[in-house]
C-alpha positions as CSV (number, residue, x, y, z in Angstrom):
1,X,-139.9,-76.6,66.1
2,X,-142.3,-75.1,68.5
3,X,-145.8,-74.0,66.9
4,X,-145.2,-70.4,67.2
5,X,-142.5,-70.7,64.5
6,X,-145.5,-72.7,62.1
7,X,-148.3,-70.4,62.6
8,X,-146.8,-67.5,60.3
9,X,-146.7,-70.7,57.7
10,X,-150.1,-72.1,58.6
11,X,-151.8,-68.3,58.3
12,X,-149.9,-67.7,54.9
13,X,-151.1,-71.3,53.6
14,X,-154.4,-70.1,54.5
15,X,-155.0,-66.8,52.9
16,X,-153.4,-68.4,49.4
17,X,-156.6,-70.9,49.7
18,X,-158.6,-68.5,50.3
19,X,-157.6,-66.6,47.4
20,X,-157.3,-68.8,44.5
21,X,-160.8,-70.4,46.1
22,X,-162.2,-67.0,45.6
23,X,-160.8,-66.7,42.0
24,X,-161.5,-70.1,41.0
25,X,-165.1,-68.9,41.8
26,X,-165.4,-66.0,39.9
27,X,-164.0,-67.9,36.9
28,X,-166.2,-70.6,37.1
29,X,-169.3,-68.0,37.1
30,X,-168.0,-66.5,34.3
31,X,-167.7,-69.9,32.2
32,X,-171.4,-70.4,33.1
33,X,-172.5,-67.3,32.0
34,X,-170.6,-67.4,28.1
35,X,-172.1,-71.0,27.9
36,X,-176.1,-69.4,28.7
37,X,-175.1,-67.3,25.7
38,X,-177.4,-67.7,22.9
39,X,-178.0,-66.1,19.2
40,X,-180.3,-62.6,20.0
41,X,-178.4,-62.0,23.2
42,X,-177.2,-58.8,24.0
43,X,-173.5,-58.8,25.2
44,X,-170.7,-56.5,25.5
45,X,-167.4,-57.4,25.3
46,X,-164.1,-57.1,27.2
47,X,-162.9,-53.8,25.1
48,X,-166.3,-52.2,25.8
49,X,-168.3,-53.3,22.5
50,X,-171.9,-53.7,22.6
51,X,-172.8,-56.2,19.8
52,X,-176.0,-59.3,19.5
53,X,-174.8,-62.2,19.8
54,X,-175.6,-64.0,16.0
55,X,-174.1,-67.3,16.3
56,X,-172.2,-69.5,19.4
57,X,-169.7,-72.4,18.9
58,X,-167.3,-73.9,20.6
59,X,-164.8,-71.5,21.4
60,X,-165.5,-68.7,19.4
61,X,-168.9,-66.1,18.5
62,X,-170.4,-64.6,15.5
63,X,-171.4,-60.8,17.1
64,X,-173.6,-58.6,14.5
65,X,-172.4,-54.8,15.8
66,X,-174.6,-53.3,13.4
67,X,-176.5,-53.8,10.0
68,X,-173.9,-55.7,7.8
69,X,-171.0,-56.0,10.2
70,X,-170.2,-59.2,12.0
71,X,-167.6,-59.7,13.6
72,X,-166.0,-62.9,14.9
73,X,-164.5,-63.0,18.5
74,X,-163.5,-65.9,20.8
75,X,-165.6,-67.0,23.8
76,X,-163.2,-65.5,26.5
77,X,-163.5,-61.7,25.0
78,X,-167.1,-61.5,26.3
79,X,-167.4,-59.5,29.5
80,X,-171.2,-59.8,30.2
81,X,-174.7,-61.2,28.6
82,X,-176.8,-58.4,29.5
83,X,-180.7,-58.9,29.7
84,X,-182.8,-57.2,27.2
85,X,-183.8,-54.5,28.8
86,X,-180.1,-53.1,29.9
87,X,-179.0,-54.0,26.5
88,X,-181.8,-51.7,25.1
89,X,-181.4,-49.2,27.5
90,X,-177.8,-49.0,26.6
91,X,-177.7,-49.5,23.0
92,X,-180.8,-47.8,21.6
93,X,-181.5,-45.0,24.7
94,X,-184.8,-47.2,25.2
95,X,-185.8,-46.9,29.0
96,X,-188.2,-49.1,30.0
97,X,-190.9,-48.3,32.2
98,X,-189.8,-50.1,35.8
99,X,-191.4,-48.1,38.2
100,X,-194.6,-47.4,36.2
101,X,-196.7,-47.3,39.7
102,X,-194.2,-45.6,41.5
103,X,-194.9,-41.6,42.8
104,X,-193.5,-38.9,40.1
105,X,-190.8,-36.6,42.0
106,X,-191.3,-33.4,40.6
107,X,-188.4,-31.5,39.7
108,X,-189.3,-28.3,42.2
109,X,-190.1,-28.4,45.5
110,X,-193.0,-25.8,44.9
111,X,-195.4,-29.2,45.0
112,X,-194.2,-30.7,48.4
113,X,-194.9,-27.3,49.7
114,X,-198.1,-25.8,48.8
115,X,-201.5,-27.1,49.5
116,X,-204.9,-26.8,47.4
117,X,-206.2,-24.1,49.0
118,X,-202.7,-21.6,48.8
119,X,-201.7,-22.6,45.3
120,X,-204.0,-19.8,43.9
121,X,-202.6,-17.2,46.5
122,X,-198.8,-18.6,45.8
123,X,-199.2,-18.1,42.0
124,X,-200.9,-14.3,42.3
125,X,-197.9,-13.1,44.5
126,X,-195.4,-14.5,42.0
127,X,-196.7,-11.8,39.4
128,X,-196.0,-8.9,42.5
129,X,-192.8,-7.2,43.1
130,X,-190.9,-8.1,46.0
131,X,-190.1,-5.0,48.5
132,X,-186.5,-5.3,49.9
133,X,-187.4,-2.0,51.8
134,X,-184.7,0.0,49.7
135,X,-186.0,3.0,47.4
136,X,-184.7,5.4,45.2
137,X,-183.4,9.0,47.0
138,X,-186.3,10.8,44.8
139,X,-188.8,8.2,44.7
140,X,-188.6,7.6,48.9
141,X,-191.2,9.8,50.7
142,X,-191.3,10.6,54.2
143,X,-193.8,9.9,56.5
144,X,-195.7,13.6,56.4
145,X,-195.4,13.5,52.5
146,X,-191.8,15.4,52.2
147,X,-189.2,14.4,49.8
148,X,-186.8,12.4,51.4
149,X,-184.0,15.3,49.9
150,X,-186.0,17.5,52.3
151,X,-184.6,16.1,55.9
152,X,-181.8,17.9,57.3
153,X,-178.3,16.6,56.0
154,X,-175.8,15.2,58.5
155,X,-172.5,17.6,58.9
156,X,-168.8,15.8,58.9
157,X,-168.4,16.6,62.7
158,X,-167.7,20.2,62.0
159,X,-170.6,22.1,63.6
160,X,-171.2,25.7,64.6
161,X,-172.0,25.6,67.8
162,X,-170.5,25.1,71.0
């Protein structure tokens, strides 16, 4: 057999090591983190529960879901220990202040841009009118104080003289 025939083989061999050494991996991180669980961690299961963790054995945990309900669930149903703060962010709607230093973005644009001196002027001409240069037919004066009903009307083509 000549070595072109083997390397199909040899490249197939090689992608299912990769693979499984890839998924070995991920389950081994996952064994690690059920085994940091401890009673007052926040964790959420593999059906989407959110639950504190109330007591850990061997292959199974004691989860208190709310006041007077615990339920019992084995070790392999937990999809994440979350840290207190995402727990509490997404249990009880309690954000935590990260970026507490960090530059508010205000919610207009108005702020970025204005500056101190035009802020006054800016917020006078909101109070005035904006002309779109159209006006009423009786309201619309002419430039030597006419009505504007008073100009000469155009004809539909048909005109007297020729």
């Amino acid at each position: 057999m000549s070595l072109l025939t083997l390397l199909p083989f040899i490249v197939l061999i090689g992608a299912m090591f990769l693979m499984t050494r890839s998924a070995k991996k991920k389950q081994q991180q996952a064994i690690e983190m059920r085994n940091q669980m401890q009673p007052g961690s926040g964790v959420r299961t593999i059906g989407g529960m959110y639950a504190t963790v109330k007591e850990v054995n061997e292959d199974t945990v004691l989860l208190d879901a709310g006041p007077g309900v615990e339920l019992l669930f084995a070790k392999n149903s937990i999809g994440a220990v979350l840290t207190d703060d995402e727990y509490n962010r997404i249990v009880h709607g309690i954000e935590h202040d990260l970026k507490a230093d960090a530059d508010v973005v205000p919610d207009d644009a108005s702020s970025l841009t204005e500056t101190d001196d035009s802020s006054d002027a800016a917020a006078a001409s909101d109070d005035t009118p904006v002309d779109l240069g159209k006006k009423d037919a009786a309201d619309a004066d002419t430039a030597d104080g006419a009505k504007a009903d008073a100009q000469p009307k155009k004809s539909d083509g048909d005109s007297d003289a020729k």
